[in-house]
C-alpha positions in Angstrom: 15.0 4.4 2.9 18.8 3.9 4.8 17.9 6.9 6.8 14.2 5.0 8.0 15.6 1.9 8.3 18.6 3.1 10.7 16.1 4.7 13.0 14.0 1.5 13.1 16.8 -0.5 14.5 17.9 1.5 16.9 15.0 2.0 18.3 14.2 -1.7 17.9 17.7 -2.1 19.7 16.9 -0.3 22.9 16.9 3.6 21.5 13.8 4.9 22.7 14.5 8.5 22.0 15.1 7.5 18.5 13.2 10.2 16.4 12.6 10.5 12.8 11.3 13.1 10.9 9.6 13.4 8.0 9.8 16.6 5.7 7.8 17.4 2.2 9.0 19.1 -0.3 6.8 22.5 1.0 8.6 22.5 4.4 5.8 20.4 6.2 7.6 18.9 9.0 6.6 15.9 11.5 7.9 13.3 13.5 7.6 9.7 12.5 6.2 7.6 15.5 8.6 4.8 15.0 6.4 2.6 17.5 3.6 2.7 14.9 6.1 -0.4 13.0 5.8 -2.0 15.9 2.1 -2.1 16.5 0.0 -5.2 16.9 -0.9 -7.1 13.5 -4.5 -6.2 13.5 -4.5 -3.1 15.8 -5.5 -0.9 12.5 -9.1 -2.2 10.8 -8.1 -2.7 7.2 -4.5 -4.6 8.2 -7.3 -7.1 10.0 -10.0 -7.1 7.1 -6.8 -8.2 5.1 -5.2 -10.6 6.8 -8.3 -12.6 7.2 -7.7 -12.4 3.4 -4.9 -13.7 3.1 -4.8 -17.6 1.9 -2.2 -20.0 0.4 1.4 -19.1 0.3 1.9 -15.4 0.7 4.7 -12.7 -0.4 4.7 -9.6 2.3 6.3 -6.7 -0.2 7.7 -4.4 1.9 7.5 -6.5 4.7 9.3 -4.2 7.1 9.4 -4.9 10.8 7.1 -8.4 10.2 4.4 -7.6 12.1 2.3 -8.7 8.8 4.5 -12.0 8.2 4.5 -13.0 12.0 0.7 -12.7 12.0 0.4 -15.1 9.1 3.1 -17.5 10.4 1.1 -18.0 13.4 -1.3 -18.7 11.3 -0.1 -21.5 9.8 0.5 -20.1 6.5 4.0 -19.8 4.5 5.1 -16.4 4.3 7.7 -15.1 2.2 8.7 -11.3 3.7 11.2 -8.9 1.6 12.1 -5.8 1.7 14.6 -3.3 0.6 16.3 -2.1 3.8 18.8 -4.4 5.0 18.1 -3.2 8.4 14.5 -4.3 8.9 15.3 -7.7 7.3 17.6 -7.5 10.3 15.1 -7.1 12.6 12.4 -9.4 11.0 14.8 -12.4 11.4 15.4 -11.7 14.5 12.0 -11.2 15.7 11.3 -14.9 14.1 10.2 -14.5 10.7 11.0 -17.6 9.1 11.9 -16.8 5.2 13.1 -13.1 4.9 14.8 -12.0 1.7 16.4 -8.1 1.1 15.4 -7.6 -2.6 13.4 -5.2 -4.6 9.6 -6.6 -6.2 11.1 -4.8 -9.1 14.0 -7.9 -9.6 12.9 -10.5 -7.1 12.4 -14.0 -8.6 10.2 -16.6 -7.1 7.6 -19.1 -7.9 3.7 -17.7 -8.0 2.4 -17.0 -5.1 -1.6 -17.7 -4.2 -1.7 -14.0 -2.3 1.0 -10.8 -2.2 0.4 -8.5 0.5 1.5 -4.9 0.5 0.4 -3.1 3.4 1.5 -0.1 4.9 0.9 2.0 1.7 3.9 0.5 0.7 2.2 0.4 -3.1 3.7 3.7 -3.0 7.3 2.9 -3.5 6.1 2.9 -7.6 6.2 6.8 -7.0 4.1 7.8 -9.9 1.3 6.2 -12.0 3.6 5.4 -14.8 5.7 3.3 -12.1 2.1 1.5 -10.7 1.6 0.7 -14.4 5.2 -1.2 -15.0 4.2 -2.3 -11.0 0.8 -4.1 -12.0 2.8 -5.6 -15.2 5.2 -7.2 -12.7 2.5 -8.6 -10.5 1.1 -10.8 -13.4 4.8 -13.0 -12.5 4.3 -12.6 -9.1 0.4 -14.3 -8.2 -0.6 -17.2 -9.4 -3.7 -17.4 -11.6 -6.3 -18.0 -8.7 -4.4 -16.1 -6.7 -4.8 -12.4 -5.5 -3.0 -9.3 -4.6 -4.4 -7.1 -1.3 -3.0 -3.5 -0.9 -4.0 -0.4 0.9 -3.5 2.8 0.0 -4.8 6.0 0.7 -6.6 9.0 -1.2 -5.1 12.1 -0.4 -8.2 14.5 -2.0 -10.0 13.4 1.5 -8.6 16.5 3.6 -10.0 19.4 4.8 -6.8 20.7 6.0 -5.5 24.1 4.2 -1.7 23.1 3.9 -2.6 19.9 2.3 -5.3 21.4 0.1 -2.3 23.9 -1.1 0.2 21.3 -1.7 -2.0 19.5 -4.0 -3.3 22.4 -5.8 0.3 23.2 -6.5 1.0 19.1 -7.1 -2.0 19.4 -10.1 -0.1 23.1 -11.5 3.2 21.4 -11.4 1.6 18.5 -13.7 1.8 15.5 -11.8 -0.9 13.4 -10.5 -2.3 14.7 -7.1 -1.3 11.6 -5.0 2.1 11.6 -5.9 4.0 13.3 -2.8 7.6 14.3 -2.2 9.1 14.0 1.0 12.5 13.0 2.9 13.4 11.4 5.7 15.7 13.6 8.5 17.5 11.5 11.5 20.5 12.8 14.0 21.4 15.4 11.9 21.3 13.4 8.5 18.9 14.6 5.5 18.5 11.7 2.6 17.3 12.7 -0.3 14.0 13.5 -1.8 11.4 10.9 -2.4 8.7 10.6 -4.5 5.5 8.3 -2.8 2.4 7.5 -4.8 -0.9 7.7 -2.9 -3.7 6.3 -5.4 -7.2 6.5 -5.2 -9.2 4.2 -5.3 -11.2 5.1 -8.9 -7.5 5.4 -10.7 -6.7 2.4 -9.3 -9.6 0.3 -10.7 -8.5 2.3 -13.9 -4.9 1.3 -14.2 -5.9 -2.2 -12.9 -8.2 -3.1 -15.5 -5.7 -1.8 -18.7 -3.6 -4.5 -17.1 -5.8 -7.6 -16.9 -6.8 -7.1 -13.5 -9.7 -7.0 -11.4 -9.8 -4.7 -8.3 -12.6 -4.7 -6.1 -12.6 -2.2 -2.8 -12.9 -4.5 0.3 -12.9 -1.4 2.7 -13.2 2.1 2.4 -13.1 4.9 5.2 -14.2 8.3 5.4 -10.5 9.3 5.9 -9.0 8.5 2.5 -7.9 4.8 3.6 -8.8 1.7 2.0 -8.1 -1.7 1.0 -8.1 -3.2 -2.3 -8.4 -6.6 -3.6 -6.9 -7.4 -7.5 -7.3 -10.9 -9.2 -6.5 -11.8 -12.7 -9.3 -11.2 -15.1 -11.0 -14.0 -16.6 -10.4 -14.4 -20.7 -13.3 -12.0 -21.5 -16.8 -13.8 -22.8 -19.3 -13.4 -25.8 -22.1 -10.7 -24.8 -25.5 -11.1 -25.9 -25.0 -9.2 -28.8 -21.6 -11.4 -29.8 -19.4 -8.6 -28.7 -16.9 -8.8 -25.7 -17.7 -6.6 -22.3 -14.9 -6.8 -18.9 -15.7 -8.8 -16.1 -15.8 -5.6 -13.9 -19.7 -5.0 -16.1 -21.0 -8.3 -15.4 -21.6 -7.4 -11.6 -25.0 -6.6 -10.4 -25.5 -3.1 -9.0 -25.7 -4.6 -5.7 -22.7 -3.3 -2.9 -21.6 -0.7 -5.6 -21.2 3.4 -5.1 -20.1 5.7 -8.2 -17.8 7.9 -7.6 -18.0 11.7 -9.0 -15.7 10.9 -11.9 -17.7 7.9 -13.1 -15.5 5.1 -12.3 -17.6 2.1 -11.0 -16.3 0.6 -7.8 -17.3 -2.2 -6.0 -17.4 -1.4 -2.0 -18.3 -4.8 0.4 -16.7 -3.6 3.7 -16.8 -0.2 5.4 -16.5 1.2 9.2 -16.3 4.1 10.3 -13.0 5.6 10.9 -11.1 7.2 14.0 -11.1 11.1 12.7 -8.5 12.7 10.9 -6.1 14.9 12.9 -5.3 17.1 10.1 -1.5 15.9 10.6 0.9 15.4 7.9 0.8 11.7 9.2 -1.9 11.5 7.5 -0.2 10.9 4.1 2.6 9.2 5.3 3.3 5.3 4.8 3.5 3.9 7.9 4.7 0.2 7.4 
C-alpha cells in the first residue's frame, strides 16, 4: 500500500494532478480517483446506513483518510482509527482525528470495543477466504460481547461486463475463489507489487461467519454487488424442541429474508436502489 498511500498525500498536500493507477493481473488498467478518499462521510448510501450503526466506542480498521472517524467524532462517540500506511495516519492526524494508531488488525492490541467498522471494502486486505477465516478468529478479541462488527464488501459475480466475466472464469480455472482479485498499484513511474484483495459475497460470508461463532445479517444490499453486513457474537446455542441444538441464524422468522440460488439463508432489512454500474474496473476496486 506505500505506492497508495504516497499518492494520497500528495494529493492531500496540494498535488492535484496526482494520479494513481490501478492494474490487474490481466492488463486491466484504470485510474484511481484519489478525491473518492476524500468524499463526504455519508455521500455513498451504505457508509450512511452504517454509521447510523455505529454505537459505543468504535475501532475504524483501515481507517484511511478519516472521513469515517471524523464522522463519528462529531458525533460524540470515541473513535479509535488505524491503519497500515503511515502516510494516511499522517493525514488523519492532521485533519483532526483524535486517536490514530499505524498498526495491522492482525497484531493490534486494545481493549474490546462495542463496534469495529471496516468500510471501504477494506475486509479485503484478508486476500483469500482462508485469510477472512484467521480474520473473523481475530475479531472475537477485538468486539466486545454485545458489541458488533459492520463491513461492506462487494460481490463481484454481479457484472455483465465481458472482461470481468473472463477474469473470473479464469479466477474459478486457476482454483481460487472468484472474489479474490489481483491487482497493483502504478504512481510516477513506480509499479509495487502484486496484491491479492478479497471481494466476498454475501452468502459465503454468512458461511464463514457462522463456523466462527458469528452472526451476520445483511443490513443493505444493491443490485450492483455492494452491501453492508452486520456480525454479532452468537448466543451459547439453546435446547430445540426435540432436546437437540439448532444456530441462532434458524430461529428467525421468514420475515425480511431472500434465498439465494445456492441455498444460503440471508437476512436482508435495508435495500435502495443503486446508481448503475459503469462497467469500469472501479467497480471492484476498494475505494477507502
Amino acid at each position: 500500500m506505500e505506492l497508495y498511500g504516497q499518492a494520497l498525500l500528495e494529493f492531500f498536500n496540494g498535488d492535484a494532478e496526482a494520479t494513481l493507477f490501478v492494474c490487474r493481473e490481466d492488463g486491466v488498467r484504470e485510474r484511481l480517483p484519489l478525491n473518492s478518499a476524500f468524499r463526504g462521510s455519508t455521500d455513498w448510501a451504505i457508509d450512511r446506513v452504517a454509521l447510523a450503526k455505529c454505537c459505543g466506542r468504535v475501532l475504524d480498521i483501515g481507517a484511511g483518510t478519516g472521513l469515517h472517524s471524523l464522522h463519528l467524532q462529531e458525533r460524540g462517540l470515541s473513535v479509535c482509527a488505524i491503519d497500515v500506511s503511515s502516510q494516511a495516519c499522517d493525514i488523519m492526524r492532521r485533519r483532526g482525528v483524535c486517536e490514530v494508531h499505524c498498526a495491522d488488525v492482525a497484531c493490534f492490541d486494545a481493549e474490546p470495543f462495542d463496534t469495529a467498522l471496516i468500510l471501504g471494502r477494506t475486509i479485503g486486505m484478508v486476500e483469500d477466504l482462508s485469510g477472512l477465516d484467521r480474520f473473523l478468529k481475530r475479531l472475537h478479541n477485538l468486539v466486545n460481547d454485545g458489541g458488533q462488527v459492520l463491513l461492506n464488501s462487494l460481490d463481484v459475480r454481479c457484472t455483465e461486463n465481458p472482461v470481468h466475466l473472463a477474469y473470473q472464469a479464469a479466477t474459478r480455472e486457476a482454483g481460487r475463489y472468484v472474489g479474490e482479485v489481483k491487482w497493483r498499484f502504478e504512481y510516477k513511474e513506480q509499479r509495487g507489487p502484486m496484491l491479492t484483495w478479497l471481494y466476498v459475497d454475501p452468502e459465503t460470508l454468512i458461511r464463514h461467519g457462522q463456523e466462527h461463532s458469528w452472526c451476520v445479517e445483511i443490513l443493505q444490499q444493491e443490485d450492483d454487488g455492494n452491501y453492508l453486513a452486520r456480525l454479532t457474537k452468537e448466543k451459547e446455542p439453546q435446547p430445540a424442541d426435540g432436546g437437540g441444538l439448532r444456530r441462532s441464524s434458524a430461529n428467525r422468522s421468514n420475515h425480511g429474508r431472500c434465498r439465494p440460488r445456492n441455498g444460503v439463508e440471508m437476512r436482508i432489512t435495508h435495500t435502495q436502489t443503486p446508481v448503475p454500474r459503469t462497467g469500469s474496473f472501479f467497480d471492484v476496486l476498494p475505494l477507502w
